[in-house]
Jmol script that loads the backbone (N, CA, C; Angstrom):
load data "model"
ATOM      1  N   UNK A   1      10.646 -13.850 -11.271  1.00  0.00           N
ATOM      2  CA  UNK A   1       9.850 -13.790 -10.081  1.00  0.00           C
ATOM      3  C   UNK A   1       8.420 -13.426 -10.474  1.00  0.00           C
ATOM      4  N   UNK A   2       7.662 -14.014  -9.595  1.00  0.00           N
ATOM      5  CA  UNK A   2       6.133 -13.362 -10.357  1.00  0.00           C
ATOM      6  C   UNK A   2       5.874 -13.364  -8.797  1.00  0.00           C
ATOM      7  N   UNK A   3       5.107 -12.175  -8.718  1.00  0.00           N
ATOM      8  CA  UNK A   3       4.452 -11.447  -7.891  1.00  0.00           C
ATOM      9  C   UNK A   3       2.889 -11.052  -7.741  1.00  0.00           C
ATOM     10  N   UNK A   4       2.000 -11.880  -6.941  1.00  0.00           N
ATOM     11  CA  UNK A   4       0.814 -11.958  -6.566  1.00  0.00           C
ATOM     12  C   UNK A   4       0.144 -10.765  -5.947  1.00  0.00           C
ATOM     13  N   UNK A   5      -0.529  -9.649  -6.419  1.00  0.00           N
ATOM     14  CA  UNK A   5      -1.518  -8.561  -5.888  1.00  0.00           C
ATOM     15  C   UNK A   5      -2.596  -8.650  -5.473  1.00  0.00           C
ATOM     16  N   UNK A   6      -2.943  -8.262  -4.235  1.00  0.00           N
ATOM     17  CA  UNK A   6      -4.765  -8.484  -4.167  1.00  0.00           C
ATOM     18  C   UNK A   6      -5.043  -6.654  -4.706  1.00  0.00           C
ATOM     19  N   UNK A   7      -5.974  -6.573  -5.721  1.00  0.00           N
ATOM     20  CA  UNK A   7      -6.217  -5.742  -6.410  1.00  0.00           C
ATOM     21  C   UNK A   7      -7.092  -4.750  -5.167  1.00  0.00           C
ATOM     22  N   UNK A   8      -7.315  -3.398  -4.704  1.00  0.00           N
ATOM     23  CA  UNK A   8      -7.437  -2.340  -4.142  1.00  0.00           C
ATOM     24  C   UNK A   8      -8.588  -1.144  -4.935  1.00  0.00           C
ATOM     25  N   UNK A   9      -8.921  -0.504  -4.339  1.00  0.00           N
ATOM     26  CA  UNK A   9      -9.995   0.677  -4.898  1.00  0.00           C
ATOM     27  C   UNK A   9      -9.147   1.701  -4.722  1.00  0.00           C
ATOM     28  N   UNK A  10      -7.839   1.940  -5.437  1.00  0.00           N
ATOM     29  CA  UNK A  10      -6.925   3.085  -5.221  1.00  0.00           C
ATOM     30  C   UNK A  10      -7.651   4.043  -4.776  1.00  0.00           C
ATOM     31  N   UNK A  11      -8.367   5.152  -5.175  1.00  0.00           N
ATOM     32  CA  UNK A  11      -9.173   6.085  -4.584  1.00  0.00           C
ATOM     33  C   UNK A  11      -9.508   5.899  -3.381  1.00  0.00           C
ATOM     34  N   UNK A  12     -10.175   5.092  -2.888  1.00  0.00           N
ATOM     35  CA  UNK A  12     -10.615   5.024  -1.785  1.00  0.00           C
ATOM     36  C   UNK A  12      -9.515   4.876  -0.806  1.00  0.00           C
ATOM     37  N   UNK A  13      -8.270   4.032  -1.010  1.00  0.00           N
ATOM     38  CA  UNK A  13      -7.542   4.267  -0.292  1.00  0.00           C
ATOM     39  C   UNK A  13      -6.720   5.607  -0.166  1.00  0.00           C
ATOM     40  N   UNK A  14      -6.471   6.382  -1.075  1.00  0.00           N
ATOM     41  CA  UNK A  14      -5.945   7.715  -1.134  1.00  0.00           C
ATOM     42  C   UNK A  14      -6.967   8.588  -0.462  1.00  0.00           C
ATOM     43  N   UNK A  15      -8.026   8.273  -0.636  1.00  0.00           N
ATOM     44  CA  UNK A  15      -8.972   9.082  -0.241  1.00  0.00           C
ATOM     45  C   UNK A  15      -9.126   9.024   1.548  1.00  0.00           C
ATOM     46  N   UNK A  16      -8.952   7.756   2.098  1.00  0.00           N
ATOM     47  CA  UNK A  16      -8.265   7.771   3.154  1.00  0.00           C
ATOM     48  C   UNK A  16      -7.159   8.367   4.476  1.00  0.00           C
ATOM     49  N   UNK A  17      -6.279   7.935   3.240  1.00  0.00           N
ATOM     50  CA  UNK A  17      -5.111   8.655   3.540  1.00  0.00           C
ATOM     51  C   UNK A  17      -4.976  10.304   3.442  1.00  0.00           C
ATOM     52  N   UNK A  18      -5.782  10.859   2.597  1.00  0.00           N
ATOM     53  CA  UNK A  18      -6.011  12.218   2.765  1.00  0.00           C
ATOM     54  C   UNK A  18      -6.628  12.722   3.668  1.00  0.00           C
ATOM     55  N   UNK A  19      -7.568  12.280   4.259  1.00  0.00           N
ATOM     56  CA  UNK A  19      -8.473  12.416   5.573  1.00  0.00           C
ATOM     57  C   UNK A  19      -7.407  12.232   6.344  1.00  0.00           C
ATOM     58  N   UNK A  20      -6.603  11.550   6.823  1.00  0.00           N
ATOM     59  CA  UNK A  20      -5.779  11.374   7.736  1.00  0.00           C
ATOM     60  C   UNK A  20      -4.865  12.613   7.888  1.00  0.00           C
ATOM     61  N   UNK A  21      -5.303  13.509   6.784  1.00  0.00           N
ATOM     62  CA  UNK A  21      -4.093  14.482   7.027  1.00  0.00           C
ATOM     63  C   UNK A  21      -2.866  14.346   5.849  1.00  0.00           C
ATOM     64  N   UNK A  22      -2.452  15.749   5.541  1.00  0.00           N
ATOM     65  CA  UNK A  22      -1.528  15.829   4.531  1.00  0.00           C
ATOM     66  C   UNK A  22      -0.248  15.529   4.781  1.00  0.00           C
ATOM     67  N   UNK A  23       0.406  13.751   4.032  1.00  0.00           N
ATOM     68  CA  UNK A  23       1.303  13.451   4.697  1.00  0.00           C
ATOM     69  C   UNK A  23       1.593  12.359   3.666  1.00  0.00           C
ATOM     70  N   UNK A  24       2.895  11.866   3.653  1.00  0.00           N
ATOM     71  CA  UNK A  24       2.821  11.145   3.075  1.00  0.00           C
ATOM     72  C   UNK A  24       2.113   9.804   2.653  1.00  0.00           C
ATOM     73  N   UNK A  25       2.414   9.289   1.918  1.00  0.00           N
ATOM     74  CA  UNK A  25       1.543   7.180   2.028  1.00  0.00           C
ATOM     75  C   UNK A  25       2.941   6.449   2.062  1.00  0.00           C
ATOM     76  N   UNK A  26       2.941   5.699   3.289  1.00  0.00           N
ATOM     77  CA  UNK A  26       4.451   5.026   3.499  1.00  0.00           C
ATOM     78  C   UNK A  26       3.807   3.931   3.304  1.00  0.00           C
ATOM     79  N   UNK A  27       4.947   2.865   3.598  1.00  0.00           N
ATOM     80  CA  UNK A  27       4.885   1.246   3.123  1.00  0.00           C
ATOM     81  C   UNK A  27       3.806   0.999   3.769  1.00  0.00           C
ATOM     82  N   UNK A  28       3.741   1.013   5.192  1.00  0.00           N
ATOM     83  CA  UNK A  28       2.595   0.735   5.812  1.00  0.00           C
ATOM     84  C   UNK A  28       1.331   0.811   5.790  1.00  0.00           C
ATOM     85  N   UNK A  29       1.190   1.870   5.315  1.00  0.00           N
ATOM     86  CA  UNK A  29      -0.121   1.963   4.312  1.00  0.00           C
ATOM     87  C   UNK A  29      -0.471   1.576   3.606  1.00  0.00           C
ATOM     88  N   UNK A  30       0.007   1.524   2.550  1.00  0.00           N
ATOM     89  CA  UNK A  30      -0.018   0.151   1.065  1.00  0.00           C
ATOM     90  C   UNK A  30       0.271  -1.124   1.687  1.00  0.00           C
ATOM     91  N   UNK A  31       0.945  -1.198   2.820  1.00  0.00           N
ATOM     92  CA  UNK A  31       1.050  -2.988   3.143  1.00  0.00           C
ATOM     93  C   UNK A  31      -0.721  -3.281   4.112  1.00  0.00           C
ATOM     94  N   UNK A  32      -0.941  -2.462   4.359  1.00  0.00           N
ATOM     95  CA  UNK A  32      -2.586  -2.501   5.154  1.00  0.00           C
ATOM     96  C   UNK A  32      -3.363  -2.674   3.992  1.00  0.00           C
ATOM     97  N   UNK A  33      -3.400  -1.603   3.314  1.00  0.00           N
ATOM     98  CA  UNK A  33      -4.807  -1.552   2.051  1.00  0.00           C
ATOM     99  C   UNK A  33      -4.745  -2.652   1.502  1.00  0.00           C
ATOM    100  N   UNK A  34      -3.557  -3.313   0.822  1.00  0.00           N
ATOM    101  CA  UNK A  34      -3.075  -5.065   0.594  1.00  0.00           C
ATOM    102  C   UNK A  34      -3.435  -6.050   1.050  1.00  0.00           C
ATOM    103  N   UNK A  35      -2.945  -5.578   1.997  1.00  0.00           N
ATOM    104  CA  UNK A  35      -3.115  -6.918   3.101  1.00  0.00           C
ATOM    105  C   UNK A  35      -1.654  -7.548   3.315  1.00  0.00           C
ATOM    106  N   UNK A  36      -1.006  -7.466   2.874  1.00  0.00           N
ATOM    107  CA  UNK A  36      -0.012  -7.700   3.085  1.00  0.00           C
ATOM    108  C   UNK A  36       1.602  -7.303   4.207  1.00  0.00           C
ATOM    109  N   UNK A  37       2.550  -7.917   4.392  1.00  0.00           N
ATOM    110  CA  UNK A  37       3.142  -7.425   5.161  1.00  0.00           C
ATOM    111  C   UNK A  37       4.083  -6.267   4.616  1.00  0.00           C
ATOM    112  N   UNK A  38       4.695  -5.355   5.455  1.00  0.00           N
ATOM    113  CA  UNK A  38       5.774  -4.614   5.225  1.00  0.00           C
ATOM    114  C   UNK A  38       7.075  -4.873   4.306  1.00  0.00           C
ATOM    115  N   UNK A  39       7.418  -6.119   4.841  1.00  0.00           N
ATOM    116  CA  UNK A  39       8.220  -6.606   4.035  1.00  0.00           C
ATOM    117  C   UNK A  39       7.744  -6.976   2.567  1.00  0.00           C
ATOM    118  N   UNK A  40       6.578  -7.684   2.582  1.00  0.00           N
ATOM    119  CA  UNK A  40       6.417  -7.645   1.127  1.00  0.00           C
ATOM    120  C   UNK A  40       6.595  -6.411   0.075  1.00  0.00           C
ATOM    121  N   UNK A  41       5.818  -5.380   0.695  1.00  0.00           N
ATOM    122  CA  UNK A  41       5.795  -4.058  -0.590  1.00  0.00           C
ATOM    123  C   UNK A  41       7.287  -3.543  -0.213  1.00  0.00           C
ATOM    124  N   UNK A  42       8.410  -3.482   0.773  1.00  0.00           N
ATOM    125  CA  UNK A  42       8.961  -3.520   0.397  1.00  0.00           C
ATOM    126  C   UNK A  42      10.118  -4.594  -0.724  1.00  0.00           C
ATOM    127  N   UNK A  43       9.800  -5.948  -0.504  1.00  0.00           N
ATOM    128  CA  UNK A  43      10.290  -6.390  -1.510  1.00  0.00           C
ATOM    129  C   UNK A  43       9.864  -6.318  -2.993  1.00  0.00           C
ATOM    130  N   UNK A  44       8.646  -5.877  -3.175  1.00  0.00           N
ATOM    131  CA  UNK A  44       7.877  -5.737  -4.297  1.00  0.00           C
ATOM    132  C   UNK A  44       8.471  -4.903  -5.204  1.00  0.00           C
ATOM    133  N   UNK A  45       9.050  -3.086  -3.825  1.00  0.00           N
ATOM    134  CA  UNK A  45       9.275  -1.848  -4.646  1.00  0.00           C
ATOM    135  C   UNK A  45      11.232  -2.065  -4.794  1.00  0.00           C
ATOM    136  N   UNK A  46      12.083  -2.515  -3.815  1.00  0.00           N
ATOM    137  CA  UNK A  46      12.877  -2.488  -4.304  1.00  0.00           C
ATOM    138  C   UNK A  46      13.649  -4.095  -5.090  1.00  0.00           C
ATOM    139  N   UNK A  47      12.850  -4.808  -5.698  1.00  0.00           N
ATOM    140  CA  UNK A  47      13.573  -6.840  -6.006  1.00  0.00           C
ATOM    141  C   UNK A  47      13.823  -7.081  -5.176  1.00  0.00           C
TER     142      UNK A  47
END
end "model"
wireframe off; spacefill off
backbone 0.3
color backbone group
């Protein structure tokens, strides 16, 4: 399987997500900063 990323400014998105308050970073979050859907990062994180 090969798997396509649109590359991200990690920091900035953590840096985000910390402003938002101390909490976790769920799928939804990484599927926004992406661009991508839910389902993708989850198919990404578990095959």
């Amino acid at each position: 399987m090969i798997v396509f990323i649109k590359p991200i400014k990690i920091y900035r998105f953590l840096e985000r997500s910390y402003q938002m308050g101390e909490r976790r970073v769920t799928m939804a979050d990484v599927a926004s900063a992406a661009g991508v859907g839910i389902a993708t990062v989850d198919r990404v994180l578990n095959g």
